[in-house]
C-alpha positions, 0 to 999 in steps of 0.5 A, a space after each residue: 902448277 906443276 910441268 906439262 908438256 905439248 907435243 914438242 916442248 916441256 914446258 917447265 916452270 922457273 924454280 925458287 932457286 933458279 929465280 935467285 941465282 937469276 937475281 945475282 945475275 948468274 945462270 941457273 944450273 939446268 939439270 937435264 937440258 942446256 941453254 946454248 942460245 942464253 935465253 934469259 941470260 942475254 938481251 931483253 929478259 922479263 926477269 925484270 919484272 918477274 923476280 920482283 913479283 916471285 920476291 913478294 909472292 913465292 906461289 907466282 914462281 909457277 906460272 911467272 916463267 916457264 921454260 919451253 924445252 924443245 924434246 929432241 934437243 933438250 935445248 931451252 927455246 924460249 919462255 912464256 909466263 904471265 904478268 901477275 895472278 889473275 885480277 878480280 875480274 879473272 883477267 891474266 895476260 900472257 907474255 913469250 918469247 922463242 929464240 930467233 932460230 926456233 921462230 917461224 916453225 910453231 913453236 909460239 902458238 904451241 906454247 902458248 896454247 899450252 900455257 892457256 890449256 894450263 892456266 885454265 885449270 885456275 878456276 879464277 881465270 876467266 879471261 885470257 888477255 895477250 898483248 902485242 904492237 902493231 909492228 910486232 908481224 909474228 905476233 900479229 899473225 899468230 893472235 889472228 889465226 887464233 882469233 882472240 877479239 881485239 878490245 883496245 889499245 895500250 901505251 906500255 912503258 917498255 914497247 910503246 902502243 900496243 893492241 890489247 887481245 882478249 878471249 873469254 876462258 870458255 870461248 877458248 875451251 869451246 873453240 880449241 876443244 879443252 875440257 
């Protein structure tokens, strides 16, 4: 998939090359934006998670990580990418992160609505799924105003009990008005 903006952000995914220098534990070169909060960089990082998967599977560099790019300083904010492909029920969970000095402004929802609006250009995908802990007030407010359908609960291995989110792909083409 390739780059897509939203009002605010570019959103651009993470490259092969970027995903590598990541592995060596060095920052990639941004070319056009710059990094001043180390996002990715310092503190928890889905990296992780994410080069293994790339590793395996280069295509999963275009959705695994995607940087939101804030326009007018063309400063990264924060990411959002998705855990893996979509399983064989078209099931694909979404996780994201905003710098603390950016939360509290939209930019969450912003990006993630434009991570949706993008991977529901995959015909595979038919449910989009979010994840989030009880403790977690930003994350809670946000998938409530968005009004996804909570279907249970997860133990995670990282964050411990979470709520599992979900809302069908044409709930949410028909609720938020995407074609």
């Amino acid at each position: 998939m390739p780059a897509f903006e939203t009002e605010r952000l570019i959103c651009k995914p993470l490259s092969l090359l970027d995903y590598a220098s990541f592995e060596l534990g060095e920052e990639p070169q941004w070319n056009g934006f710059s990094n001043p909060f180390k996002h990715l960089v310092e503190g928890h990082s889905p990296l992780v998670h994410r080069i293994p998967r790339v590793k395996i599977d280069p295509s999963f560099a275009e959705i695994g990580l995607i940087l939101a790019i804030e326009k007018s300083e063309n400063i990264i904010i924060g990411s959002a990418g998705f855990h893996d492909q979509p399983d064989e029920n078209g099931m694909i969970e979404i996780g994201f992160g905003i710098v603390p000095d950016f939360q509290n402004r939209g930019y969450g929802k912003e990006l993630l609505h434009g991570m949706w609006k993008m991977i529901l250009e995959d015909s595979r995908v038919k449910t989009l799924r979010y994840t989030v802990s009880k403790d977690n007030a930003p994350s809670m407010h946000i998938i409530e105003n968005l009004n996804f359908n909570l279907v249970g609960e997860q133990i995670d291995e990282e964050d411990g009990p979470e709520l599992i989110f979900e809302l069908s792909s044409e709930d949410y083409k028909s609720r938020f008005g995407v074609n």
